[in-house]
C-alpha positions in Angstrom: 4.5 18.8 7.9 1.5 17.0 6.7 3.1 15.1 4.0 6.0 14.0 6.7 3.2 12.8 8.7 1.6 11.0 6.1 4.7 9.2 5.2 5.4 7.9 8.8 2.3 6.7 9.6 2.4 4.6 6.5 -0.9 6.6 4.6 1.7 7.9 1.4 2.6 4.4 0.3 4.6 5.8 -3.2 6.4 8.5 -0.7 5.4 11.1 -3.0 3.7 13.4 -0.2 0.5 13.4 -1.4 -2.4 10.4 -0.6 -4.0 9.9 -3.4 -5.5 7.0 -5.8 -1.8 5.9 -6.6 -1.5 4.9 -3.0 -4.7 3.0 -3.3 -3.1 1.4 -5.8 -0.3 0.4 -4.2 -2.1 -1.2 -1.4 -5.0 -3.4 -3.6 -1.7 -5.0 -5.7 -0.4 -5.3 -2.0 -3.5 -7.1 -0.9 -4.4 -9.0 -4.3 -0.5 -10.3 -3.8 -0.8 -11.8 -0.5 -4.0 -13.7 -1.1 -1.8 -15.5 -3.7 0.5 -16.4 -1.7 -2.0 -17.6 0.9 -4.0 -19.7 -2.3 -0.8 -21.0 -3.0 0.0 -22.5 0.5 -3.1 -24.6 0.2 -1.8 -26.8 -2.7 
C-alpha cells in the first residue's frame, strides 16, 4: 500500500516502489534540465 502511495503522490519518480537515491536522481537531472532551458531563453 505504501509503495502505491508513493507512486501517486509523485515521491517514486522511477515507479519502482521504493524512494530511494535513484529518485533523487531523477529529480536533480529534472531540475539541472529546466534551468537550461530557462539560461537558454535569455539569449
Amino acid at each position: 500500500m505504501k509503495k502505491l502511495k508513493n507512486i501517486i503522490t509523485g515521491k517514486d519518480l522511477n515507479f519502482d516502489g521504493k524512494v530511494d537515491i535513484k529518485d533523487k536522481f531523477i529529480e536533480a537531472e529534472r531540475k539541472a534540465e529546466d534551468q537550461l532551458q530557462e539560461i537558454d531563453l535569455f539569449k
